[in-house]
Every structure is written in structure tokens, then in C-alpha cells.
GUVO-64364 format. One record per residue (C-alpha): y, z, x; residue in one letter; residue number from 0. Coordinates in Angstrom, 2 decimals, always signed. Each point is the difference from the previous one (the first is absolute). Layout:
// GUVO-64364
+---------+---------+---------+------+-----+
|      yy |      zz |      xx | type | seq |
+---------+---------+---------+------+-----+
|       Y |       Z |       X |    A | NUM |
...
+---------+---------+---------+------+-----+
//
This chain:
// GUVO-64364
+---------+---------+---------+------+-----+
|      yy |      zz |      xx | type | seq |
+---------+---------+---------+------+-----+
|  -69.41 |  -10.87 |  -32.02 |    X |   0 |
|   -3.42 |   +1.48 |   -0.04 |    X |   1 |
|   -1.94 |   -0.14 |   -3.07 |    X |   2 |
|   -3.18 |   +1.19 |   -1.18 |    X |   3 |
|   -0.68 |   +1.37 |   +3.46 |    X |   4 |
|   -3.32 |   +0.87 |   +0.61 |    X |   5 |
|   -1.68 |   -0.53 |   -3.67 |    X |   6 |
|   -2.20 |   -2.43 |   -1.60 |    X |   7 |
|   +0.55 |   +0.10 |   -3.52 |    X |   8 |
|   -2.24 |   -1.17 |   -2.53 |    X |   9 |
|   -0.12 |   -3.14 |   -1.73 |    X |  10 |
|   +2.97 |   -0.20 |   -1.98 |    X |  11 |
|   +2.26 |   +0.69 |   +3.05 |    X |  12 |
|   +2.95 |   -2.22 |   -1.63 |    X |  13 |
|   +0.81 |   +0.34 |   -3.86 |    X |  14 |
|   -1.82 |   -2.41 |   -1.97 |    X |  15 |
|   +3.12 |   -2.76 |   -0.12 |    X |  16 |
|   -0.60 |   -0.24 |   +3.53 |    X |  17 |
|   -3.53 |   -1.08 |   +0.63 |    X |  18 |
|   -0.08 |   -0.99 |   +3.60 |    X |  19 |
|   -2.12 |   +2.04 |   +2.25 |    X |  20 |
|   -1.69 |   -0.70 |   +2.74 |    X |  21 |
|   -2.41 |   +2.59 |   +1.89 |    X |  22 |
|   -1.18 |   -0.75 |   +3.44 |    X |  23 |
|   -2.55 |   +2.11 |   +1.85 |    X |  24 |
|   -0.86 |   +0.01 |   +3.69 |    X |  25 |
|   -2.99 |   +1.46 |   +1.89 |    X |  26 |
|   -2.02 |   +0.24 |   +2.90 |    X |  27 |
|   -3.36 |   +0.70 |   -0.92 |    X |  28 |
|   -1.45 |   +0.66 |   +3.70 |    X |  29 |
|   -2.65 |   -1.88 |   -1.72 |    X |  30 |
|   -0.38 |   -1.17 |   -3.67 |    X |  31 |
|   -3.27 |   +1.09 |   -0.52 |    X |  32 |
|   +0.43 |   +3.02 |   +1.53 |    X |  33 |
|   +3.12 |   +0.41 |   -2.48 |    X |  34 |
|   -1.99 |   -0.97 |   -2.85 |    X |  35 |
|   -2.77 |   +2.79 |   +0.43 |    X |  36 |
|   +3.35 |   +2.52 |   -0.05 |    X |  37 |
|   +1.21 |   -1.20 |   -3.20 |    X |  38 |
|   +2.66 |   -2.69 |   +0.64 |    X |  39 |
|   -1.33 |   -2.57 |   -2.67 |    X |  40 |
|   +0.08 |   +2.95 |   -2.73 |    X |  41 |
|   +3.53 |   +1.42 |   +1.61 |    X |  42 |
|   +1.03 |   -3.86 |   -0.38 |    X |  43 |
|   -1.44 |   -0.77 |   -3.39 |    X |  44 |
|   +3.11 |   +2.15 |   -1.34 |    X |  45 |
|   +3.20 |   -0.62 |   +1.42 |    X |  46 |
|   +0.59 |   -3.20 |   -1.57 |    X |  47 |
|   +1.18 |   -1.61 |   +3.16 |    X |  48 |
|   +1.14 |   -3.67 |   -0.13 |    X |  49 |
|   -1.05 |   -0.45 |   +3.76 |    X |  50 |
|   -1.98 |   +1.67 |   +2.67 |    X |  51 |
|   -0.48 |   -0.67 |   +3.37 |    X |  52 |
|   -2.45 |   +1.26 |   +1.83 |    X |  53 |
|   -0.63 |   +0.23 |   +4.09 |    X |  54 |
|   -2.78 |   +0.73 |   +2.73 |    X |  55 |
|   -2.86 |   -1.21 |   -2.73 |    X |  56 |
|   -2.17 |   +0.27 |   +2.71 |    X |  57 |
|   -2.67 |   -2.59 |   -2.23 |    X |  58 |
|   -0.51 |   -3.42 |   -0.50 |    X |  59 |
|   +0.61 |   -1.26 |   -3.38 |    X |  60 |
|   -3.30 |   -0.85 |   -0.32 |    X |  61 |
|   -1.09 |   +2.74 |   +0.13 |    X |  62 |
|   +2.26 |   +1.60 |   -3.03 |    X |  63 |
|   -1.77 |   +0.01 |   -3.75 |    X |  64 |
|   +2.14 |   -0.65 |   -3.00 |    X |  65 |
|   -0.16 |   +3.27 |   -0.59 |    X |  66 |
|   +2.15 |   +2.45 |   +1.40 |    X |  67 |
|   +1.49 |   -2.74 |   +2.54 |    X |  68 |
|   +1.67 |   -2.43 |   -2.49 |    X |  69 |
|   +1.53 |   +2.42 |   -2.29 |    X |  70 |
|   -0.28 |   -1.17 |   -3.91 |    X |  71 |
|   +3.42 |   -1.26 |   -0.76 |    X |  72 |
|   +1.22 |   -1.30 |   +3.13 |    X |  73 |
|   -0.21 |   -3.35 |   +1.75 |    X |  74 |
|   -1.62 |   +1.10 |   +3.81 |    X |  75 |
|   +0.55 |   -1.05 |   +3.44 |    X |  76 |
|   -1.79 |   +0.71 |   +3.03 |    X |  77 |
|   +0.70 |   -1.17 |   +3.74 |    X |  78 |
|   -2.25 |   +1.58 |   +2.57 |    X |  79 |
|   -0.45 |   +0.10 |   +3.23 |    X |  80 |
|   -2.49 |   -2.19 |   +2.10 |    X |  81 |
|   -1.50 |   +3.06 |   +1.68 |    X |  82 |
|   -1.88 |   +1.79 |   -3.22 |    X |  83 |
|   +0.36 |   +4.13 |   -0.47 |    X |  84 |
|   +4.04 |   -0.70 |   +1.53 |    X |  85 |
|   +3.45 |   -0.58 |   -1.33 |    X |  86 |
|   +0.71 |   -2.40 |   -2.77 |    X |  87 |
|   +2.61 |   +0.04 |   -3.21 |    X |  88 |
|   -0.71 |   -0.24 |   -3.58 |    X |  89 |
|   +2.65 |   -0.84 |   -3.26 |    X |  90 |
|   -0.58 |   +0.38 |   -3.63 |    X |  91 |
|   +2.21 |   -1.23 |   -2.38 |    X |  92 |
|   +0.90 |   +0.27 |   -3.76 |    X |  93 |
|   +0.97 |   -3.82 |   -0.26 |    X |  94 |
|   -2.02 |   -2.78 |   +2.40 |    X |  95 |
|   +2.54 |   -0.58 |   +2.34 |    X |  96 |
|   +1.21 |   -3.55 |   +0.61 |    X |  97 |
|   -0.90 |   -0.20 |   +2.98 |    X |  98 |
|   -2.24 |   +2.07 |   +2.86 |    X |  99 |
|   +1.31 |   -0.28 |   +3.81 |    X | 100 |
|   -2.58 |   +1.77 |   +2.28 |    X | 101 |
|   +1.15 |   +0.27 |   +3.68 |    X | 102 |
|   +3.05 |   -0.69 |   +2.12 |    X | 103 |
|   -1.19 |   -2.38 |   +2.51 |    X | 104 |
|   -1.48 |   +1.85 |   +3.22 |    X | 105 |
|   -3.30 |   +1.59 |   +0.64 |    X | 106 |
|   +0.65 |   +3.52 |   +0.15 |    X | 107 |
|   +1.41 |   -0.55 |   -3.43 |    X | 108 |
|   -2.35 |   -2.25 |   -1.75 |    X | 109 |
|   -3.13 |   +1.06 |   +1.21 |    X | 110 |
|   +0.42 |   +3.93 |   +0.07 |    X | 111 |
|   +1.20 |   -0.76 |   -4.21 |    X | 112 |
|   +3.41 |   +1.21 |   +0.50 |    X | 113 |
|   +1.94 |   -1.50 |   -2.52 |    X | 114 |
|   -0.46 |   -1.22 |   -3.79 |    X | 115 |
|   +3.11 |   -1.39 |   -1.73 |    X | 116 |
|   -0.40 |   -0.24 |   -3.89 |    X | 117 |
|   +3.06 |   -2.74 |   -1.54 |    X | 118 |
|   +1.38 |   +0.93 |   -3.46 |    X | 119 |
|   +2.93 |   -2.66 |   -0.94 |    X | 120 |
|   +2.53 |   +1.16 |   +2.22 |    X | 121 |
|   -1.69 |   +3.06 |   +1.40 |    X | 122 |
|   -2.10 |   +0.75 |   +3.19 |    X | 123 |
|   -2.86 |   +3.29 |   +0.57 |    X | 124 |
|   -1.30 |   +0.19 |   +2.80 |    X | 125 |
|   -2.75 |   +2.18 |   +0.76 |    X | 126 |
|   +0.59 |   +1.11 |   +4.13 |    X | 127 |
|   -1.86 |   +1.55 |   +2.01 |    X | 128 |
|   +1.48 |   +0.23 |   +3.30 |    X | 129 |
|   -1.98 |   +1.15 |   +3.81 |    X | 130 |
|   -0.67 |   +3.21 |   +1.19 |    X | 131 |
|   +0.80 |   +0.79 |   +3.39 |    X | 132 |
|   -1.71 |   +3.58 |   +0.33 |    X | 133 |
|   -3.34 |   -1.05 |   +1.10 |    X | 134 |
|   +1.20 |   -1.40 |   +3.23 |    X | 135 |
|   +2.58 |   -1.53 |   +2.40 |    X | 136 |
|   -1.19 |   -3.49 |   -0.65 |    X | 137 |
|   -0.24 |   +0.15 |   -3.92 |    X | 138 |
|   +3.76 |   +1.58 |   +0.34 |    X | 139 |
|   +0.98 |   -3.42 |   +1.43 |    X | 140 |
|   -1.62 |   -1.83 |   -2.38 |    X | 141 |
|   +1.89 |   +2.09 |   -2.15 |    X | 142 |
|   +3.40 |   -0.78 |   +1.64 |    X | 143 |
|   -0.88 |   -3.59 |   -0.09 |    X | 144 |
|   -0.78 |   -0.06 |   -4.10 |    X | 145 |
|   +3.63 |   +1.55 |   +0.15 |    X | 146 |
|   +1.55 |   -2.48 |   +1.93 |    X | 147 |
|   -1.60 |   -2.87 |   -1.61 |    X | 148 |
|   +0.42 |   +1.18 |   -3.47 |    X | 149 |
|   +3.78 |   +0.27 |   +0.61 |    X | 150 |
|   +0.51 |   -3.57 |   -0.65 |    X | 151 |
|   -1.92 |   -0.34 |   -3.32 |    X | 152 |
|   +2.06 |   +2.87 |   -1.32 |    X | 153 |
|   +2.89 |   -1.51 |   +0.57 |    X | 154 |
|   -1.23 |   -3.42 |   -1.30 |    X | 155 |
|   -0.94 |   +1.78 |   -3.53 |    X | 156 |
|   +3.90 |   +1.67 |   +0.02 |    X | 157 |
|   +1.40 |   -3.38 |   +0.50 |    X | 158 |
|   -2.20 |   -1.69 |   -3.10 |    X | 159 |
|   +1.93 |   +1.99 |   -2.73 |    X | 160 |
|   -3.39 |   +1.36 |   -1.78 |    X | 161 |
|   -0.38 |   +3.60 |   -0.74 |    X | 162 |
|   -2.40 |   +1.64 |   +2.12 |    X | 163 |
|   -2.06 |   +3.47 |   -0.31 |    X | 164 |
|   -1.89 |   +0.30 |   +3.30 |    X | 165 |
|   -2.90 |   +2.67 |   -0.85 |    X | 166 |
|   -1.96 |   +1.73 |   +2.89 |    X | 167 |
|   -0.87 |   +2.77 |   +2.94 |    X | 168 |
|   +2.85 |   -1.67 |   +2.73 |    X | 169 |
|   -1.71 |   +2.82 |   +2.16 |    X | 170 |
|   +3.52 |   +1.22 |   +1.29 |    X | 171 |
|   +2.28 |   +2.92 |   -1.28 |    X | 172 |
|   +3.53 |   -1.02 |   +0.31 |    X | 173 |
|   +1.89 |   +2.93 |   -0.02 |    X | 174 |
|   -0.59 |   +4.16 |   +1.60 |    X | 175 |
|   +0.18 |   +0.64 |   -3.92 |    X | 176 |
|   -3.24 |   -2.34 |   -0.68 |    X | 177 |
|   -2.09 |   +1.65 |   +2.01 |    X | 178 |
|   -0.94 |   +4.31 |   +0.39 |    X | 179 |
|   -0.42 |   +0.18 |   +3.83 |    X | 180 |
|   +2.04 |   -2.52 |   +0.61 |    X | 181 |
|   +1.46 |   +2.14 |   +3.80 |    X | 182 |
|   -3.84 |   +0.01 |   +1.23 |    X | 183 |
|   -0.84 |   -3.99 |   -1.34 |    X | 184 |
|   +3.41 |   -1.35 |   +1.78 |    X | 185 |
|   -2.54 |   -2.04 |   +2.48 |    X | 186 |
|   -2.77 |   -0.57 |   -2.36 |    X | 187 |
|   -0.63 |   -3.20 |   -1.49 |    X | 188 |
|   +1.34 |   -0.12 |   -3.55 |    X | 189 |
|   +3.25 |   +1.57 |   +0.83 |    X | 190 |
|   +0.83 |   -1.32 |   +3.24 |    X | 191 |
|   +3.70 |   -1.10 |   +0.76 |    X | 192 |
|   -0.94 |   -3.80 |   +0.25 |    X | 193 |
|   -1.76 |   +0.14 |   -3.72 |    X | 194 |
|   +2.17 |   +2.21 |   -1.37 |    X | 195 |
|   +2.99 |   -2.48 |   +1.40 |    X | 196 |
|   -1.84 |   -2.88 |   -1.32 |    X | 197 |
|   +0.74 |   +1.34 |   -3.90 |    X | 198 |
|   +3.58 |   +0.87 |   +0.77 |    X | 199 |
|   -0.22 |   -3.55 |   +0.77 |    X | 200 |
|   -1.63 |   -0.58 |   -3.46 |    X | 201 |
|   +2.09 |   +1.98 |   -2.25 |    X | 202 |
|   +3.25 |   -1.16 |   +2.13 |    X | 203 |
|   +0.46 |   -3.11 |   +1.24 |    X | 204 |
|   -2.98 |   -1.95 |   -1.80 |    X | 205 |
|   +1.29 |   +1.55 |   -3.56 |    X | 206 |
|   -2.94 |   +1.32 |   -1.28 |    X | 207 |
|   -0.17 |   +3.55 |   -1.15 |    X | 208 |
|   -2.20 |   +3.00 |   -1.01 |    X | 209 |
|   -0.59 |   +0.16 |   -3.70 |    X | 210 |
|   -1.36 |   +3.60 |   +0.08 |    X | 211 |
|   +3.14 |   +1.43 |   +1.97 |    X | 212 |
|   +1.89 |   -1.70 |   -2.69 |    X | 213 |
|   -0.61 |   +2.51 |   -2.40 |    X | 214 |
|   -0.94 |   +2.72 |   +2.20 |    X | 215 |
|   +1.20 |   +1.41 |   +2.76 |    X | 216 |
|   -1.77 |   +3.18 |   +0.44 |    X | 217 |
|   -1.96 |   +1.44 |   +2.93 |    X | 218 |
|   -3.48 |   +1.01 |   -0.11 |    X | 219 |
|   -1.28 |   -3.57 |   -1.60 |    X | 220 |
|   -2.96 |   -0.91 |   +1.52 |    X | 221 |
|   -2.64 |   -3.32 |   -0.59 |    X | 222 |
|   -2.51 |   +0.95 |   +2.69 |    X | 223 |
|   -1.76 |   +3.31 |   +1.60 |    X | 224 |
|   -2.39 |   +0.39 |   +3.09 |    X | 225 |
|   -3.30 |   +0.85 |   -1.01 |    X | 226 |
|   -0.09 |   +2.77 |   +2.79 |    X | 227 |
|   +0.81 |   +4.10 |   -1.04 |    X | 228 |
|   +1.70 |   +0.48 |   -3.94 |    X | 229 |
|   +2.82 |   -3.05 |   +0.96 |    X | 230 |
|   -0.36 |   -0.76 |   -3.68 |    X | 231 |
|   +0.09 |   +3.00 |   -1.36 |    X | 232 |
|   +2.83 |   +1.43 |   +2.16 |    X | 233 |
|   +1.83 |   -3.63 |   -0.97 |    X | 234 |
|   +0.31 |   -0.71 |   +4.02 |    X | 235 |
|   +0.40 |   -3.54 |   -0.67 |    X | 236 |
|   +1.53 |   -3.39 |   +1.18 |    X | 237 |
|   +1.46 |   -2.04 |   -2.59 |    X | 238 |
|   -1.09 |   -3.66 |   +1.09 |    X | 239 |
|   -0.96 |   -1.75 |   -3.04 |    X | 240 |
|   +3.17 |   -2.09 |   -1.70 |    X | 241 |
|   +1.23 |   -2.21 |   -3.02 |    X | 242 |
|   +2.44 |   -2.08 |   +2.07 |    X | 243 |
|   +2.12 |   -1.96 |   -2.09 |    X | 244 |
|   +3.02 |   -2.72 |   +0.26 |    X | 245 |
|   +3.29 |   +1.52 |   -1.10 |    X | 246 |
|   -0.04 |   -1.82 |   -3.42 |    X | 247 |
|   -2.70 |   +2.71 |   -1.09 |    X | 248 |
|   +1.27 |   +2.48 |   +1.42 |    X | 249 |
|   +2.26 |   +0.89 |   -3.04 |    X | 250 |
|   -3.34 |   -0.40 |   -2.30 |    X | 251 |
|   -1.90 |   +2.82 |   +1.44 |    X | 252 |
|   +0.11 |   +2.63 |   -2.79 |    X | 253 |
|   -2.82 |   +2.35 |   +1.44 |    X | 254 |
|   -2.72 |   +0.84 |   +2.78 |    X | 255 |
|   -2.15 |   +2.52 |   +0.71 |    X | 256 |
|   -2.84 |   +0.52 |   +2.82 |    X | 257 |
|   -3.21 |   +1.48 |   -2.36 |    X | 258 |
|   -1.79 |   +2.33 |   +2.22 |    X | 259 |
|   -2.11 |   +2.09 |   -2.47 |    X | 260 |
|   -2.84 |   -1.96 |   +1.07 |    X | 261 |
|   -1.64 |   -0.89 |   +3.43 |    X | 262 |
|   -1.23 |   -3.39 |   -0.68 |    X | 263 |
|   +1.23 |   -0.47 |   +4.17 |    X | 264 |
|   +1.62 |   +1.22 |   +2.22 |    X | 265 |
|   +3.14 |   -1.87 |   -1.14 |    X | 266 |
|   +1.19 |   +0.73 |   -3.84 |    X | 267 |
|   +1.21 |   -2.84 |   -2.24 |    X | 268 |
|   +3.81 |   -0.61 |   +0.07 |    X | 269 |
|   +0.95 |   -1.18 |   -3.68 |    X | 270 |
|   +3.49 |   -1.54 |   -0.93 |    X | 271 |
|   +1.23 |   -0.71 |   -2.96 |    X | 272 |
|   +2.49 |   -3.30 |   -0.43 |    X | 273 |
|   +2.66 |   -1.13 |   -3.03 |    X | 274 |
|   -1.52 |   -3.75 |   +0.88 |    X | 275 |
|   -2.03 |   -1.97 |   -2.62 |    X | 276 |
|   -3.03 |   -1.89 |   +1.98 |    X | 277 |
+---------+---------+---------+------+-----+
//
């Protein structure tokens, strides 16, 4: 049943017996300050999201004032990179979380600041940010191998019963609908058969599932653009940027919508709305 498809709603989504909403926004800033200068903080400021995860920060914390990079109202989170100017994930939250998780264990995880898990009672965010393989042939098999390796985590976090929303740019379109050219990018990296495999694996066997497809499945929804000729403006896009959820939530997503009035990147915010009370 599809429900809300496509919309974010303001607040007061659910009638005012039923108070439970939680919004979640995810983003890749190509670049937080960068994002900031383009009006993200300001964009931000009003969409009275619960939790937002942000990707490729491209800073160290450090070097962050209060003000715009730990947004009044929310509890912030930054885990950066060791190299400065690349990568690294950031998470603010409504609520201090119980508990912060930064990393998954290997190097091309941990010290490129790929991952940032935020624990609310029985609920997981994660904040993901996962390789590019377009520069090259050898950062496409480091690629593969975050793939590979991060296969077993995801099953570990099915298996534990807690409700997670993984936030982030995965870097790979699943499906020919996800994607405008997707004939001439069949042997690119980001839509290659062995990545786009990988998430049938996800959303199949492992049991996890795409939050935004739950609500809408039409064409022409895309998270990301190529700087190069009007890609933007002609909406000749990939859609690579998720809210990946375990099936539990999946009947609490009540809205979602991808906010591209703005260039604050070259990926747009994906916002979802869920019936869960954090």
C-alpha cells in the first residue's frame, strides 16, 4: 500500500491523538562547509527534523565553530577522516543518544569516517557513507571489499532484533529506474552488475529494505547529479542516497521526499517521515 508517496508534510503529519513522529534527513554535503556557504544550516534550521545525518564532511571537527556546525537544538556528532579536506560522517540528534558507535572494525572504514551509529533505546541511525569506485580501478576494489566486509555486520544488526534506519550515499543505484542513463552507465562504477547484485542481496536475502521505495515507486527520483552540462537542471540523475530500514519500520514510513529547490551539493537531502516515537 503506498502512502504519502512522494510528500513531506508539515509538522502535524498525524492528528493530534497520535503524536509520534519521527523525521529523519540524509545528506551528502560534498563538503560541510562548502554546504554551509549554500545555505544548508538556514535550509536545516526549518524542517524540524528529529535526526540528520550527514556524509563526505570533508573537515575535521576541530575545525567546525558552534555556529553553523552544531545546530542549536540538537545533540552533534562528528567522525572524520584521518586524512583532513576527505570523507567523514556527521549526526545530529534531537535527544543525546544513549550511546555513540563510530566505526565497524577495519581501516578503510574507521579511518576514511565511514560510519556513525547513534543508539536510542531500542533504535539504531547510522550515518553511512560508503566508497566510491569512479576515480579508479584500485579504489573500485576497495570499494568491492567495504561491500564484502560489510555484509557480515548487516546481517549481525538483522539478527539483534533492534530497529535500524541506515542513513547515507551507498554510492550504487539499484535498479535501471534509479538511475537516467542507466543503458550508457551499465559498466560504470555505481551501477555495475556486481554492486547492483550486492543490494538485491540486501533487500532479499539479508531482509533489509528501501524505506523511500516504500512509499514511492515512481521514476525520475533522483539524490545525486554530475556537476558536468545542466544534469541538474535536466534532472539526469542517479538516485544513490538511501534510508535503509529493517522490516519492522517499514510499515511506519508515512512520507519522503528528495528537496531539490536548493543546491547546497550536488546530492539533495532525502527526508522521511516515520509513525515511531524516539
Amino acid at each position: 500500500m503506498m502512502r504519502n508517496a512522494g510528500i513531506i508534510a508539515p509538522f502535524g503529519l498525524f492528528p493530534p491523538e497520535h503524536h509520534r513522529r519521527m523525521r529523519v534527513i540524509t545528506f551528502n554535503a560534498n563538503g560541510i562547509r562548502s554546504a554551509a556557504g549554500k545555505g544548508f544550516f538556514d535550509w536545516l534550521a526549518g524542517q524540524d527534523a528529529d535526526l540528520v545525518c550527514v556524509q563526505e564532511t570533508r573537515a575535521q571537527s576541530h575545525q567546525l565553530p558552534l555556529k553553523p556546525y552544531h545546530p542549536a537544538g540538537y545533540c552533534c556528532h562528528y567522525h572524520d577522516a584521518e586524512r583532513k579536506g576527505y570523507s567523514g560522517v556527521a549526526l545530529y540528534a534531537r535527544r543525546e543518544p544513549d550511546e555513540i558507535l563510530t566505526g565497524l572494525g577495519w581501516p578503510e572504514c574507521d579511518a576514511e569516517g565511514r560510519w556513525l551509529e547513534a543508539r536510542f533505546g531500542h533504535l539504531s541511525v547510522v550515518s553511512l557513507y560508503l566508497p566510491s569506485g569512479s576515480s579508479s580501478p584500485e579504489r573500485q576494489a576497495v570499494k568491492f571489499d567495504f561491500m564484502v566486509q560489510l555484509a557480515e555486520p548487516l546481517r549481525a544488526m538483522r539478527a539483534s532484533g533492534r530497529d535500524f534506519i541506515l542513513c547515507g550515499d551507498w554510492n550504487i543505484a539499484h535498479k535501471e529506474i534509479d538511475l537516467k542513463n542507466w543503458r550508457a552507465n551499465r559498466e560504470h562504477s555505481g551501477f555495475l552488475p556486481e554492486e547492483r547484485a550486492w543490494l538485491d542481496e540486501l533487500f532479499g536475502p539479508l531482509g533489509w529494505v528501501d524505506a523511500f521505495r516504500a512509499v514511492n515507486p515512481n521514476p525520475e527520483q533522483y539524490t545525486w547529479w554530475s556537476n558536468r552540462g545542466r544534469a541538474r537542471d535536466n534532472n539526469v540523475g542517479w538516485r544513490i542516497d538511501y534510508q535503509v530500514v529493517t522490516p519492522h519500520l517499514v510499515e511506519k514510513v508515512r512520507a519522503a521526499a528528495i528537496y531539490r529547490d536548493q543546491r547546497f551539493s550536488d546530492h539533495a537531502p532525502l527526508t522521511l517521515d516515520y509513525d515511531y516515537a524516539l
